[in-house]
VOTIBA-717299 format. One record per residue (C-alpha): z, x, y. Coordinates in steps of 0.1 Angstrom, whole numbers, plus 5000, padded with zeros to 4 digits. Layout:
! VOTIBA-717299
ZXY/...
This chain:
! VOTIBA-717299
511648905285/508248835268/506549035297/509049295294/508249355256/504549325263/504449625289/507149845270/505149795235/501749835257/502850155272/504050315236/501050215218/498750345252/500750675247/499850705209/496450555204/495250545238/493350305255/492350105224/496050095216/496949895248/493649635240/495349625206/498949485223/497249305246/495549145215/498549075202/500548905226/497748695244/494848635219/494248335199/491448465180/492248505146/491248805135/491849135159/490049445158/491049765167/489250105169/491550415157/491350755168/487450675179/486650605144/483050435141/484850155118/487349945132/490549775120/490649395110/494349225116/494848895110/496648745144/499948605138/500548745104/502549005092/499049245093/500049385131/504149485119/502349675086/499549835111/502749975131/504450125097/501250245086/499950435117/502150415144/505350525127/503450685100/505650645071/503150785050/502751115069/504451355041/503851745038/502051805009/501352174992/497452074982/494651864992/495151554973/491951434954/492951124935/494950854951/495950554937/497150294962/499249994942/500049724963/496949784988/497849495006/495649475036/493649845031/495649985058/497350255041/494350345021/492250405049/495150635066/495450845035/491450825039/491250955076/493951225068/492551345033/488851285037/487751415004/490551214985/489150944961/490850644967/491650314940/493350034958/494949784942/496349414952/496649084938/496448844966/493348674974/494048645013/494848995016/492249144985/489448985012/491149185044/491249495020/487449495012/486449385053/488749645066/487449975034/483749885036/483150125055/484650365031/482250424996/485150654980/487950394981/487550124958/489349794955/490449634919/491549244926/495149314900/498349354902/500049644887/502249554855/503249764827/500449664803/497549444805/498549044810/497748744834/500348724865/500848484887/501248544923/504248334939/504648324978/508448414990/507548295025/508048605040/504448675054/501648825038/503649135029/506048895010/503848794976/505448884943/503848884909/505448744877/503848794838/502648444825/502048354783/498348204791/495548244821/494947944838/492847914872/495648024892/496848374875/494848704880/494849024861/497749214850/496849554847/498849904840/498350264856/497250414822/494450134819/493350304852/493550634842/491350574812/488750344831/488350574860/488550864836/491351084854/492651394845/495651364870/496451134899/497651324932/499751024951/500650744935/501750524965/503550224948/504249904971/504349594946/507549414959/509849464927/507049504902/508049834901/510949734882/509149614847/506549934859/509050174851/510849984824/508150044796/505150284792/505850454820/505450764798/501750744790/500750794824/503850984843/502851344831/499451254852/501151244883/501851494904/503551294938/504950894937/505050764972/507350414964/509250154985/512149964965/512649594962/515749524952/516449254979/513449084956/514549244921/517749384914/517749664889/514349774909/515750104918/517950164886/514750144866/512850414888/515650674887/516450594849/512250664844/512151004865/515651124856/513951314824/511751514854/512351754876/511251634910/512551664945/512951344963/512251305007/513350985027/510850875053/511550495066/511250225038/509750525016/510850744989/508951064980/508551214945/507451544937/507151534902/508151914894/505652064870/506752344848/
């Protein structure tokens, strides 16, 4: 069954990526290394996954299914990436608008280190160690066991050794001076929920697309509090995998 898997997932990612891509599975079923690289599309910088981790089943979202592969009407040139994870996404958005300016954003030390291996390559994306709240505070990160895709913030009263930076999307709007942001690609595991509850205002009329995944298996009322935050725009809305689209409808 194992060998089965192996060969079937080899051939696919062979088909896709090509040679590297079969390394890649091979890699991943038969390595004990533990850290992987992998070359994409013969790009001079390679790809850092962590082996047995959660890294390889976002690296398949992220390029292999694409989920992040929307139509857009312009050339984005400011992209804000909350919930950066392991830099994956930013560098696809990276690779497929090259002259985007990119601000990734994640909380967890483990994965904040694989984001600034795997973008170093990359001068326009820069990394902020924070996690994306709805003002400035300290947050603590807590571990739901689920993987490195699986840490969740919470807002704490004081900072003590363990909490990080709390930081809002109109702090980063005013420290990176922006005039709009082009995607806003939101991935922060039901922080979305207290994101769009309050002052969502102050920095909504500067975006133009929201690229979000839900939580609500984390957070209920995750979802209620996006629609009840966009529901006073006009937008249209697309469905690709785990990912909603926004296009915030400017009039």
């Amino acid at each position: 069954m194992r060998k089965t898997k192996y060969l079937t997932k080899a051939y696919k990612h062979y088909k896709k990526f090509g040679i590297e891509g079969f390394f890649l599975t091979t890699n991943v079923f038969f390595s004990k290394k533990p850290l992987l690289k992998f070359y994409l599309n013969k790009q001079k910088s390679p790809i850092y996954l962590r082996n047995n981790s959660t890294d390889y089943a976002t690296f398949l979202q992220v390029f292999y299914s694409e989920e992040y592969n929307f139509s857009f009407s312009k050339q984005p040139k400011v992209i804000i990436d909350c919930g950066a994870n392991i830099g994956l996404s930013a560098i696809y958005f990276k690779n497929k608008f090259p002259n985007a300016i990119i601000i990734a954003i994640e909380p967890d030390s483990g994965n904040y280190e694989m984001l600034l291996k795997n973008t170093e390559s990359y001068p326009d994306i820069m990394c902020i160690k924070a996690g994306i709240w709805n003002t400035s505070t300290n947050l603590e990160v807590v571990d739901l066991n689920m993987g490195e895709w699986g840490f969740v913030v919470k807002a704490v009263d004081h900072p003590t050794e363990s909490t990080i930076k709390g930081i809002s999307i109109k702090e980063i709007i005013t420290s990176f001076d922006l005039d709009r942001i082009d995607i806003l690609k939101i991935d922060i595991e039901g922080s979305e929920k207290e994101l769009f509850e309050l002052g969502h205002d102050e920095w909504l009329p500067f975006v133009n697309t929201i690229i979000i995944e839900t939580h609500d298996r984390f957070k209920k009322g995750t979802s209620k509090s996006i629609f009840s935050a966009l529901v006073k725009y006009d937008f249209s809305l697309t469905i690709k995998g785990e990912n909603l689209l926004f296009d915030l409808l400017k009039t």
